[in-house]
C-alpha positions, 0 to 999 in steps of 0.5 A: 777581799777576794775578786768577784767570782766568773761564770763558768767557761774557757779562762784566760782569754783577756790580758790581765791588766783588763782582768783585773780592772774589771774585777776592780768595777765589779766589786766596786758596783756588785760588793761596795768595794773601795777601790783604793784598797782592791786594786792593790790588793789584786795587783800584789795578789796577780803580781802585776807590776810596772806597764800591767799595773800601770794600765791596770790602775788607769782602766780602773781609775779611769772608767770610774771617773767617766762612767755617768758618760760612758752610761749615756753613750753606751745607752744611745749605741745598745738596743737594750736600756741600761739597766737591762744589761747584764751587770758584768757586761754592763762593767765591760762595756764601760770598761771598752768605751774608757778604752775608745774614747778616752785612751791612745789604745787602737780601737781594734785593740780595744774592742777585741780585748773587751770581747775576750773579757766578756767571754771570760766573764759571761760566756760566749753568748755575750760576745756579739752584743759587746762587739756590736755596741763598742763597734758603735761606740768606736765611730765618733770620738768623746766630744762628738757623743757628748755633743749627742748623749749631753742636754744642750748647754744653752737648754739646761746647763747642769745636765750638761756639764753633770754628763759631760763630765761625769757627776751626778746633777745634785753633786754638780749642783752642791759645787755650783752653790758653794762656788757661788756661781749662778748658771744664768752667769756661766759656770766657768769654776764648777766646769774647772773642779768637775774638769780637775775631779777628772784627773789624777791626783798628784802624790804629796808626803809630809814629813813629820817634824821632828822625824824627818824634812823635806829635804830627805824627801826630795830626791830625783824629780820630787820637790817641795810643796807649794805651801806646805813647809811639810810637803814633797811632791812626788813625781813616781814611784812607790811611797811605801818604798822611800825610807822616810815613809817605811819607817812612819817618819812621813806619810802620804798626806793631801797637801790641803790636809796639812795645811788645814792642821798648820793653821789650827797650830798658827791660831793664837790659843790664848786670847783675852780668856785665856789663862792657861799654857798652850800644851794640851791638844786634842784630835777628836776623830782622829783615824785613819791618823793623817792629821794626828801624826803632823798634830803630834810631831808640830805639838812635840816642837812646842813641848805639847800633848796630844789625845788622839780619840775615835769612836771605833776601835779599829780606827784607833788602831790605825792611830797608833800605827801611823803615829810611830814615834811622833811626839807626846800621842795618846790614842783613845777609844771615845764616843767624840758626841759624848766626851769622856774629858772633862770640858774645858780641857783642852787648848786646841781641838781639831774636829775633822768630822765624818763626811760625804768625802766629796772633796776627794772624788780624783782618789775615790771616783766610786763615791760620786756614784755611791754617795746620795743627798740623803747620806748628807742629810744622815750626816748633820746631826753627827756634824753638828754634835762633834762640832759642838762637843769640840767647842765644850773641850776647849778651855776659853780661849782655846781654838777650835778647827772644824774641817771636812773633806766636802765642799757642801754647804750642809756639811760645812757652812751651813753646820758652823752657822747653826752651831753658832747660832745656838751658842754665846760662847764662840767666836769665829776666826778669819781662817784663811788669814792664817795661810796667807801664803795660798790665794783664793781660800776665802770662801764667797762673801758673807763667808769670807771667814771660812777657808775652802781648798778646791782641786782646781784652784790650789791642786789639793782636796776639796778640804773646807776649814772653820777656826773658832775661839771658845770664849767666856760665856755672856752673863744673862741680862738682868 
């Protein structure tokens, strides 16, 4: 994807590493771009490596995550709204306030190199009102314009914390409710996971079994997960550049990601129905192929199978080219909602749905600001076909693992709970049971069969997990 075209005018002026993180903000907010796949691009593409990227990728990264803040403060310092600002500038002046106010840059540094950016981008009449506003922004440091710019704490705690913070009030309220906590209260772990939603995310890689351990992948300052007997915490570098990972052997995976598809594996698949083997396994959307590849390598241990399926043919792709050699994998092109297996087939059936993505907004900052209550709702349905088919794919006794990367309870909770309601034949596992090894997974009370994974508490994705039993269906009543 090519970077948004400038204005006519004198080129070059900002530095590159500027240059390129607004390109990155303009595509994302003018194009729907993601931006884990543009700035990448844009740093091979402007051979940017080492200090450059490295600013590059935090001016980027970071002016994402503060940009509901950084819109409050740059509102109360410009004598324009908002949305009366050009957007290019708009990208600007986001962009100079991350610098100010949340960065060691000299604030001289930071506003001059905004104005070099502005005039690249819009032309010289845009460099006095770039330079009056930041020069605003410059005068007070980030606590004290959240003080100003944040509905008081005591008045109206969401609004607060959803400014302070970055987030949109809807998406501070979803945590709230799925953490259980009542504002009148105190809020202490919805402010801890829109804290942690602020903050880089540590790189984990899982090596598949079979292919690759551990201990191949701990080399200088990474060591092995906490939890995870996949996972390697890597301290720096480039993933693409470890062996082990070049040669599809391991990957980069969210550790909370493998955890979830351990304990769909740890879950006894045979129970009192049960009168099969426990060797057909089934990925039901499986692209991009995270979990399918540890899926098929853990399956491989036990001499099992896995059909790895996703409706969309680009997708499947994907699945192949991360499943390398890693066990018994079949990839197919299949309609999950509607399965082209017959029911009843399989063993174990991972259902890791589409979702909002609103457990991983440190990787995807963007999707705080893209996604809307409306896409949850637009996503319900297909939730609840997929867990549904899932459940008719498993054999009875069979073991179901329905996961999202969303904490929301309309994605999560709310979906098994209606799906259950509807049915006879299921029975709900005590999913955190079966990772006794990582605290503070149950979700609150009367919930407590459910896992959530939070980024404040265990480091990871906000990942939620359900495992359930097919069972044989009850006999009508007479």
């Amino acid at each position: 994807m090519s970077p948004p075209p400038r204005k006519p005018g004198p080129a070059g002026r900002a530095d590159p590493a500027r240059s390129t993180a607004c390109d990155v903000l303009r595509a994302v907010a003018d194009r729907d771009a993601y931006a884990n796949l543009m700035l990448p691009s844009l740093l091979r593409e402007r051979g940017l490596t080492g200090r450059d990227a490295a600013l590059a990728t935090e001016l980027a990264y970071g002016t994402l995550r503060g940009q509901g803040t950084y819109d409050a403060i740059i509102a109360i310092c410009s004598d324009r709204a908002l949305d009366q600002i050009d957007p290019p500038i708009r990208q600007v002046l986001r962009l100079g306030a991350h610098q100010l106010l949340a960065t060691r840059i000299r604030a001289h540094a930071a506003v001059a190199t905004s104005v070099d950016l502005a005039r690249d981008v819009a032309g010289q009449r845009t460099a006095g009102f770039v330079n009056a506003v930041l020069r605003k922004v410059a005068t007070r440091d980030l606590d004290a314009w959240i003080e100003i710019s944040a509905p008081r704490r005591a008045d109206d705690p969401i609004g607060h914390l959803a400014t302070r913070y970055s987030h949109p009030r809807w998406i501070v309220s979803a945590l709230l409710d799925a953490l259980g906590e009542d504002p009148a209260g105190g809020l202490a772990e919805t402010e801890a996971t829109l804290a942690a939603d602020g903050t880089r995310p540590r790189v984990t890689l899982c090596a598949i079994p079979g292919l690759a351990s551990t201990a191949e992948l701990v080399t200088g300052d990474s060591e092995p997960a906490r939890w995870s007997p996949f996972g390697v915490y890597l301290a720096e570098g480039n993933p693409a550049e470890i062996a082990a990972v070049a040669q599809h052997r391991a990957s980069v995976q969210d550790e909370a990601s493998q955890l979830v598809t351990l304990a769909l594996t740890r879950a006894d698949a045979r129970g009192k129905d049960a009168s099969g083997t426990d060797s057909r396994w089934l990925d039901l959307c499986a692209g991009p192929g995270g979990k399918a590849r540890l899926l098929a390598g853990i399956a491989a241990g036990r001499d099992a199978g896995l059909v790895a399926a996703d409706v969309r043919s680009h997708r499947a792709g994907l699945v192949r080219a991360a499943m390398g050699s890693a066990g018994r994998a079949r990839v197919v092109v299949a309609d999950g909602t509607v399965p082209a297996w017959r029911p009843g087939t399989f063993d174990r059936v991972l259902a890791d749905v589409p979702c909002s993505g609103l457990g991983a907004l440190r990787r995807r900052p963007e999707a705080r600001w893209r996604r809307t209550p409306a896409d949850i709702a637009g996503l319900r349905d297909l939730q609840r076909g997929l867990l549904a088919a899932a459940l008719d794919s498993a054999r009875p006794g069979g073991v179901v693992a329905y996961s999202t990367c969303s904490p929301h309870l309309a994605e999560t909770r709310e979906i098994v709970a209606a799906v259950l309601a509807a049915r006879d034949d299921v029975q709900l596992l005590d999913a955190p049971a079966l990772l006794p090894e990582v605290p503070d997974l149950r979700c609150p009370a009367p919930h407590g069969r459910y896992a959530q994974f939070w980024p404040h508490r265990h480091g990871t994705d906000g990942i939620f997990l359900a495992l359930l039993r097919r069972t044989t269906p009850q006999p009508p009543v007479p």
